[in-house]
ZAGUMI-708515 format. One line per field, with one value per residue (C-alpha): residue number from 1; y, x, z. Coordinates in Angstrom, 2 decimals, padded with zeros to 5 digits, always signed. Last residue first. Layout:
# ZAGUMI-708515
resi <- (NUM:...)
py <- (Y:...)
px <- (X:...)
pz <- (Z:...)
END
This chain:
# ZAGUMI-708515
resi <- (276:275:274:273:272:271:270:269:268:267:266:265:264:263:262:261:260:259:258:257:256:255:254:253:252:251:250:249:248:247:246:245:244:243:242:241:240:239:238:237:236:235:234:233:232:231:230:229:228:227:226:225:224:223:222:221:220:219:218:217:216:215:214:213:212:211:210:209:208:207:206:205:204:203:202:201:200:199:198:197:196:195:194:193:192:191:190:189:188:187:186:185:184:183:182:181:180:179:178:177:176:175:174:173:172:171:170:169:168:167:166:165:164:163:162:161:160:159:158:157:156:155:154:153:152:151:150:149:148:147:146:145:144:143:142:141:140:139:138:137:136:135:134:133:132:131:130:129:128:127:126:125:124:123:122:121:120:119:118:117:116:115:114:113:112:111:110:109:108:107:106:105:104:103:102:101:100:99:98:97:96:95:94:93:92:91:90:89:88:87:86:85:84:83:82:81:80:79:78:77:76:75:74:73:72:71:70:69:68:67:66:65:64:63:62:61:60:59:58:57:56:55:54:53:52:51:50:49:48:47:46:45:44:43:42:41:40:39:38:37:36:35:34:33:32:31:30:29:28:27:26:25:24:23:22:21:20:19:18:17:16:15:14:13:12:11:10:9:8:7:6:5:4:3:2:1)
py <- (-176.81:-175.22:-176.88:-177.55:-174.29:-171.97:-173.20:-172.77:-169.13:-168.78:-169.81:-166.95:-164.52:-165.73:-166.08:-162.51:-160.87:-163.40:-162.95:-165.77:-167.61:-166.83:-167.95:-164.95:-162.16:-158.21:-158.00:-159.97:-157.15:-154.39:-156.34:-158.34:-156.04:-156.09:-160.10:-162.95:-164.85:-168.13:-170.52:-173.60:-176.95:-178.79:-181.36:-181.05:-178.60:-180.67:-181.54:-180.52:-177.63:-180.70:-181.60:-181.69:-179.71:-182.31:-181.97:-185.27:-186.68:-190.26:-189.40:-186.74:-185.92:-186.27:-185.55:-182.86:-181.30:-180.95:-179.22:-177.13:-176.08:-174.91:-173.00:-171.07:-170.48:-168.32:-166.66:-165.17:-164.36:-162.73:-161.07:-159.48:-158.64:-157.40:-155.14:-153.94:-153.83:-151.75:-149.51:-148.83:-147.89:-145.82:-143.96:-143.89:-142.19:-144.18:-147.91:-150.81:-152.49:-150.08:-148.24:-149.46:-147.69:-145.87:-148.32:-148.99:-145.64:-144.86:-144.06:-142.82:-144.34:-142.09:-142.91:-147.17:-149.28:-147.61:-147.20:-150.98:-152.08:-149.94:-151.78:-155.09:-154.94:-153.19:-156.50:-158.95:-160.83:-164.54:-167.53:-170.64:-173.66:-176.73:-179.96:-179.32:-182.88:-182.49:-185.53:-183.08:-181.74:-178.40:-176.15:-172.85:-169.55:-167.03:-163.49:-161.80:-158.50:-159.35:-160.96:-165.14:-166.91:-170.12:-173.10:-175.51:-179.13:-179.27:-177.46:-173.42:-172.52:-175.35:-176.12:-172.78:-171.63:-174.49:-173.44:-169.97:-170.76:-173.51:-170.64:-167.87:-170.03:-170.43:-173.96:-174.57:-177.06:-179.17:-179.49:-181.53:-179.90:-183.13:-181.96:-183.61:-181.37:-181.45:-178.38:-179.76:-177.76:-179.02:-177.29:-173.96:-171.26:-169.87:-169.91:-168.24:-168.61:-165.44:-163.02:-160.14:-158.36:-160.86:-163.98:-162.97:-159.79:-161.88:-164.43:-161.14:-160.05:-163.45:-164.08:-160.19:-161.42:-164.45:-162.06:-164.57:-164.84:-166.30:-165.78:-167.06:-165.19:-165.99:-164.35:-161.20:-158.99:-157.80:-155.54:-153.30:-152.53:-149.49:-149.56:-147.49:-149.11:-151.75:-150.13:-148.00:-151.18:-153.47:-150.21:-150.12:-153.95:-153.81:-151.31:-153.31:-156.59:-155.10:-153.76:-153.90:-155.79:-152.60:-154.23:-151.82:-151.83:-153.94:-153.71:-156.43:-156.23:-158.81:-161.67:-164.54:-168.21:-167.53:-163.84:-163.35:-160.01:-159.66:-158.33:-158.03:-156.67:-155.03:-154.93:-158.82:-159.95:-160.55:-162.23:-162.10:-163.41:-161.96:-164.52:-163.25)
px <- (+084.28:+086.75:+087.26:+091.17:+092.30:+089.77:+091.69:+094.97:+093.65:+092.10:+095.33:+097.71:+095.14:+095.48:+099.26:+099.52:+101.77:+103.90:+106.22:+108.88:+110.86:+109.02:+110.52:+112.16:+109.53:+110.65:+110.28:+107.31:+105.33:+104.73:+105.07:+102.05:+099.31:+097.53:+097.92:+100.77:+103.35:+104.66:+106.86:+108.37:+109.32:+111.65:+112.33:+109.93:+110.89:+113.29:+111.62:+114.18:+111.65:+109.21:+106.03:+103.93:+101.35:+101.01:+097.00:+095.26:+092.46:+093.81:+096.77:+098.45:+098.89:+102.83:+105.89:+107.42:+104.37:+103.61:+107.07:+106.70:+103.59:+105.12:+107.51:+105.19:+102.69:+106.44:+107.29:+103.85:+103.30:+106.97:+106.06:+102.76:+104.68:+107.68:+105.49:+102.23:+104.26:+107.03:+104.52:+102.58:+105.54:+106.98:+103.47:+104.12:+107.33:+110.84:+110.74:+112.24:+111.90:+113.78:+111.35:+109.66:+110.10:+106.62:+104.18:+102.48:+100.86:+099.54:+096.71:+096.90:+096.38:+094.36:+091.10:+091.50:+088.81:+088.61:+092.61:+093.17:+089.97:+091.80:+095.12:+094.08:+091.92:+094.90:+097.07:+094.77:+093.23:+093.98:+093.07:+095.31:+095.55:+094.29:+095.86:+095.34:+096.67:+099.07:+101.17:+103.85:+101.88:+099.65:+099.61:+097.63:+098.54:+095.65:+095.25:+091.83:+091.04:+094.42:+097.39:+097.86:+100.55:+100.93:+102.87:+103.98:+105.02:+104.53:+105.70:+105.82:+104.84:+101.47:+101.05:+101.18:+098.44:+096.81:+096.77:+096.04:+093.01:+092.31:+092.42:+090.97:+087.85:+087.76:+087.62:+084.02:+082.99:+085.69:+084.40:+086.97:+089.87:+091.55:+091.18:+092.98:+093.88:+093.86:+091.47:+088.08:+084.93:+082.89:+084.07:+083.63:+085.17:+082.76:+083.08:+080.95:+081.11:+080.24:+077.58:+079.70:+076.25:+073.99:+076.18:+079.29:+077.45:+075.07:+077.18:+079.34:+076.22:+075.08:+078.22:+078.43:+076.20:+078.46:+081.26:+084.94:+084.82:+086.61:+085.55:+086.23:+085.11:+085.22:+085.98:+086.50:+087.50:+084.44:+084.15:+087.18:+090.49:+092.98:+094.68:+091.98:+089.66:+089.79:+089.16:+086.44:+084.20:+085.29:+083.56:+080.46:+079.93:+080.32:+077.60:+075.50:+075.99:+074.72:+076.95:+075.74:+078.73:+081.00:+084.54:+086.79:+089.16:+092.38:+093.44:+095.74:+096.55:+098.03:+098.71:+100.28:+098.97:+096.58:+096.09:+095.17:+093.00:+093.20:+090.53:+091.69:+088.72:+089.24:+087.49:+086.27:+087.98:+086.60:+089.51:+088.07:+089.95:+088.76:+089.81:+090.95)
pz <- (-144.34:-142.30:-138.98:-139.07:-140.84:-138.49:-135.67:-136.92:-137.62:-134.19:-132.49:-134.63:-132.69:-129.42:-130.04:-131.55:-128.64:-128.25:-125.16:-125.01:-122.42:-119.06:-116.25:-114.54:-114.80:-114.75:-118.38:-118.87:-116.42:-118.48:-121.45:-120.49:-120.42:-123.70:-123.44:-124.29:-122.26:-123.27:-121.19:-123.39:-121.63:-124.22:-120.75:-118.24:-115.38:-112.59:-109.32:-106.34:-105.66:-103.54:-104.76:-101.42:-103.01:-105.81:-105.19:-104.63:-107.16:-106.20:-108.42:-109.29:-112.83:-113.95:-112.14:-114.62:-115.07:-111.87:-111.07:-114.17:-112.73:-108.88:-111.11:-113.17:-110.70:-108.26:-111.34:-111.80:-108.27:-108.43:-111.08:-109.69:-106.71:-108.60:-111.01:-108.31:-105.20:-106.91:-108.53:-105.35:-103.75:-106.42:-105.51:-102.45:-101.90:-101.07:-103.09:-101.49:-104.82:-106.80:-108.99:-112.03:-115.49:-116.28:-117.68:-114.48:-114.12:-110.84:-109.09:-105.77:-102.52:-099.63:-099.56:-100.50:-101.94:-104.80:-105.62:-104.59:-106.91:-109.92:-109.37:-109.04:-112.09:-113.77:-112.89:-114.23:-111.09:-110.79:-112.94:-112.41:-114.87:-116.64:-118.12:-121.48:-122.81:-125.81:-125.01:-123.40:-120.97:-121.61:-118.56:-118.05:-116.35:-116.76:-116.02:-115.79:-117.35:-119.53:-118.75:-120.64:-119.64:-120.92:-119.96:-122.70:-122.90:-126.07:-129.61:-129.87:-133.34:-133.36:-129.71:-128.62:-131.30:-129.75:-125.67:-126.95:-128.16:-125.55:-122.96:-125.12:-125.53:-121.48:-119.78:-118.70:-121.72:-120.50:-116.95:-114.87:-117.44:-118.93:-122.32:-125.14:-127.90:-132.02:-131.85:-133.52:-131.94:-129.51:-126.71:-128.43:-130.72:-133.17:-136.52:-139.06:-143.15:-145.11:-145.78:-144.20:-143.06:-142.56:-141.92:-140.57:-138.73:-137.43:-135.82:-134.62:-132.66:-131.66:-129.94:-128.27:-124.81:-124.43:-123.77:-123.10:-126.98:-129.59:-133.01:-136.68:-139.48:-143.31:-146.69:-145.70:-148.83:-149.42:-145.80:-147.53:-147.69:-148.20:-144.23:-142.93:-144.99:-143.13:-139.21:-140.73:-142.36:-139.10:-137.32:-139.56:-139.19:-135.46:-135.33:-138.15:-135.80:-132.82:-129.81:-126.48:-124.64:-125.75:-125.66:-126.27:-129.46:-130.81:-134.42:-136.49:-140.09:-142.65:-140.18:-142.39:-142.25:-145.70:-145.39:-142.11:-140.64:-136.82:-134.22:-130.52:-128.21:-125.10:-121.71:-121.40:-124.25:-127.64:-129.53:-133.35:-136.77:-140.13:-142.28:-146.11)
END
């Protein structure tokens, strides 16, 4: 079986595939300071939770936003797994064209997701991606990664408004939201955080559909005179995935479908085309 390995920056997703189907999935904090033998004994606990065992991983692929873990995992595939490591990079085959500036700077969990959407979800595509960080990111309909936005995840937000403020609560964003003119402060809070963060995520969506449905700019000028007439592309598909994102898919008006395994259901397509 292929152990499968989204290290974000404050949780890590690991999944377990059996050929294309997800067998067993398990998500646990990112400790930056892990060694192989630590990760090894909690892969060991997490398995034989559900009656398996370190033997029956036959490879490991990785994605990873944590440069400091990538040896760690490398060492556990290949000193304590003794199996094949992959590790998502720029280099590696993923059936895309990038037409990020930088390629090697665009984020393993970006073109991850960007191919897992590509394979069950067909192009155009924008992606929506909550977690520490939330990402929206554009793939045309040739299969170009075209790039994105990158804004704070929503409990980032939350816990710097709480710190930075004496008198504003905390709040949990799970309960059900308020009404938007909300009457105490902590519904206020709530409202700002859901249908603000919404909105914001509504509001990228749109303004990318619009590029995407006019093409690349040219002359290296933004399309920030692209007018609301602009039509999405046709088949356009909006995907949501991330820890966070039911909280906020179901107040969002442009988003078709929330996958929660995308990232990992990416890293096994992945592992298909670069297997030796």
């Amino acid at each position: 079986m292929l152990m499968a390995v989204d290290i974000g920056n404050t949780q890590t997703v690991l999944g377990l595939f059996e050929g294309e189907e997800l067998r067993e999935r398990w998500r646990i904090t990112t400790e930056a300071q892990r060694t192989a033998d630590e990760l090894g004994a909690v892969s060991a606990g997490l398995l034989g939770l559900r009656g398996l065992g370190l033997e029956q991983v036959e490879a490991l692929i990785v994605s990873s936003v944590v440069p400091v873990l990538n040896r760690s995992y490398k060492n556990l595939a290949e000193k304590v797994l003794e199996v094949p490591f992959y590790q998502v990079t720029a280099t590696m085959q993923t059936g895309l064209k990038n037409r990020y500036d930088d390629p090697g700077a665009v984020g393993a969990d970006r073109i991850v997701n960007a191919v897992a959407a590509g394979r069950y979800y067909g192009y155009p595509t924008i992606i929506v991606d909550f977690g520490t960080a939330t990402t929206v990111c554009a793939v045309d309909a040739e299969g170009a990664y075209r790039g994105g936005a990158i804004l704070p995840g929503l409990y980032v937000a939350l816990d710097a408004l709480v710190a930075q403020t004496s008198k504003l609560p905390g709040v949990d964003l799970e309960e059900e939201p308020p009404e938007a003119i909300a009457t105490n402060t902590p519904d206020s809070i709530r409202s700002g955080f859901i249908y603000g963060y919404a909105g914001a995520i509504d509001a990228l969506i749109r303004r990318m559909s619009e590029e995407l449905a006019v093409g690349a700019p040219a002359n290296g000028q933004t399309n920030a005179s692209v007018e609301s007439s602009y039509d999405a592309p046709e088949g356009l598909c909006v995907l949501a995935t991330g820890g966070p994102a039911p909280v906020i898919v179901r107040h969002c008006r442009e988003i078709d479908t929330l996958d929660a395994e995308l990232t990992l259901k990416g890293l096994s397509v992945l592992y298909e085309l670069n297997a030796l």
